[in-house]
FIVORO-937010 format. One record per residue (C-alpha): residue in three letters; x, y, z; residue number from 1. Coordinates in pm, 1 decimal. Example, Ala and Ser with C-alpha at 12.3 -4.5 7.8 and 13.67 -1.06 7.14 Angstrom:
! FIVORO-937010
('ala'; (1230.0; -450.0; 780.0); 1) ('ser'; (1367.0; -106.0; 714.0); 2) 
This chain:
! FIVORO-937010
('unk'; (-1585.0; 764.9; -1240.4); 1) ('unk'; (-1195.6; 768.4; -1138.6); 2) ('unk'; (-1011.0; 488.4; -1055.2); 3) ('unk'; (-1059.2; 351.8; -672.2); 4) ('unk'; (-692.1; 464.5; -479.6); 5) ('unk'; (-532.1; 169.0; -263.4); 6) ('unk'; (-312.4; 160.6; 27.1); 7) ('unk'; (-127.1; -151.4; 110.7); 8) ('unk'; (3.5; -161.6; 477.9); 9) ('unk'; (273.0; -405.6; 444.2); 10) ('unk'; (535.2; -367.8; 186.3); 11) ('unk'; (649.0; -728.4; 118.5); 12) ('unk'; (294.2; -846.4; 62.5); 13) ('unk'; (264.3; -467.7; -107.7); 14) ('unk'; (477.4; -586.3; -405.2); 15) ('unk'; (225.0; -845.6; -505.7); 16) ('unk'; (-23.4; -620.6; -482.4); 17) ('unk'; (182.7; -390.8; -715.1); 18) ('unk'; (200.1; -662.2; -980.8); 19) ('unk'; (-184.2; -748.3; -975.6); 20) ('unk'; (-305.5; -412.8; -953.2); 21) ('unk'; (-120.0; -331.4; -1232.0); 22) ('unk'; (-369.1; -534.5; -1514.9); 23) ('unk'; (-669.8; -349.1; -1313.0); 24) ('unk'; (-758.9; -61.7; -1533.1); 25) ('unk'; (-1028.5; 53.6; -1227.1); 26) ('unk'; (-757.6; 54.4; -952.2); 27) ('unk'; (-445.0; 264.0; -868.1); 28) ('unk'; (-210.3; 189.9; -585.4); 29) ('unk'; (-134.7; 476.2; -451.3); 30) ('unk'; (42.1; 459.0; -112.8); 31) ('unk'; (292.5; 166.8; 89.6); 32) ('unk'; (339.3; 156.8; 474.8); 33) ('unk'; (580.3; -18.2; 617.0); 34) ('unk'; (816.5; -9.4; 950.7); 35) ('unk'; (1035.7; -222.6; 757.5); 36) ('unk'; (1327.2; -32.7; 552.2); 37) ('unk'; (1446.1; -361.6; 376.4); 38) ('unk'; (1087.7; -452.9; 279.7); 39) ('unk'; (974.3; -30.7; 174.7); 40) ('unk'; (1342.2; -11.0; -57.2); 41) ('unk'; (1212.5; -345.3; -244.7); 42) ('unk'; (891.7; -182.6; -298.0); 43) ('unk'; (1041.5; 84.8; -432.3); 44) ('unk'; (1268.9; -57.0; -668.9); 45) ('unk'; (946.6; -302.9; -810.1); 46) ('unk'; (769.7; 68.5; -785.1); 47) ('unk'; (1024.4; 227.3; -1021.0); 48) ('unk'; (1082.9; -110.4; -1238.7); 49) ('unk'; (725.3; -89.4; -1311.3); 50) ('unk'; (709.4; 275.8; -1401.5); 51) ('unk'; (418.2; 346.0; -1031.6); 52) ('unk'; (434.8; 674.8; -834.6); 53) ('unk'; (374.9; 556.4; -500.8); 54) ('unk'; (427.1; 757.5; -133.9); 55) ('unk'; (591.6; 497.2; 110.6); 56) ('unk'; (559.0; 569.7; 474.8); 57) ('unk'; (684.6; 439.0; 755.2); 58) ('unk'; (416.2; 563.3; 990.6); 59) ('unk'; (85.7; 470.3; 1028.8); 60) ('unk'; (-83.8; 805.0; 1116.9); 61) ('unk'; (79.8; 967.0; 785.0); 62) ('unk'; (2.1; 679.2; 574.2); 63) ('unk'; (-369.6; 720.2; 736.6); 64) ('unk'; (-384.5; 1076.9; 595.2); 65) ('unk'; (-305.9; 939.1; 256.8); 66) ('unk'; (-598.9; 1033.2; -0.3); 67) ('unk'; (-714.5; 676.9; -45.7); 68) ('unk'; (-1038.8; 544.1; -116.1); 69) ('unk'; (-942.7; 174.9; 36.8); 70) ('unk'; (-711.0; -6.9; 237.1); 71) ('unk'; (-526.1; -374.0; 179.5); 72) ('unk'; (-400.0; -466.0; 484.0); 73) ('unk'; (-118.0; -698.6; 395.3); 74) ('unk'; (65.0; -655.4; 724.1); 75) ('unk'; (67.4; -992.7; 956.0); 76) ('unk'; (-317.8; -1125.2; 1011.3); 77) ('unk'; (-277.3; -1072.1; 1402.3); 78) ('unk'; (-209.6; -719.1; 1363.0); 79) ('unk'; (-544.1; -658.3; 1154.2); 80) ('unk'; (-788.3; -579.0; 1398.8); 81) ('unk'; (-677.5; -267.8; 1544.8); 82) ('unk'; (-587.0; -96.7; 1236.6); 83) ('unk'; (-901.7; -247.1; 1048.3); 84) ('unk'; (-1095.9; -74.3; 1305.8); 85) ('unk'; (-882.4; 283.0; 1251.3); 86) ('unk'; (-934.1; 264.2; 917.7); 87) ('unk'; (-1336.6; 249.5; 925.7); 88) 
């Protein structure tokens, strides 16, 4: 069995998920959304620092293509629902 591919939606909460996913040998990270530029260029850098090919996007409905197994939805808690509810 392959490793289970993770999207975060929400870059600055993305780059912790970057660092723990990292000493999870069953887990990839695979994709980043964010609206935010400021918040998607520090995930980048922490991407390339930490040697992780990620796709960042910056809207939802690409991001939602993404070939992903699973979604972390690190954006703010009030926005949850309605994406949540995409995403099943």
């Amino acid at each position: 069995m392959g490793k289970i591919k993770v999207g975060a939606f929400g870059a600055f909460r993305g780059i912790v998920l970057m660092q723990s996913m990292a000493v999870i040998p069953e887990v990839e990270l695979v994709a980043v959304l964010d609206r935010n530029k400021q918040s998607v260029e520090r995930a980048k850098t922490m991407a390339d620092m930490m040697g992780i090919k990620l796709a960042f996007y910056s809207d939802f409905e690409e991001f939602f293509k993404h070939d992903m197994d699973a979604v972390i939805l690190s954006n703010y808690a009030t926005e949850h629902a309605p994406y949540a509810i995409r995403l099943m």
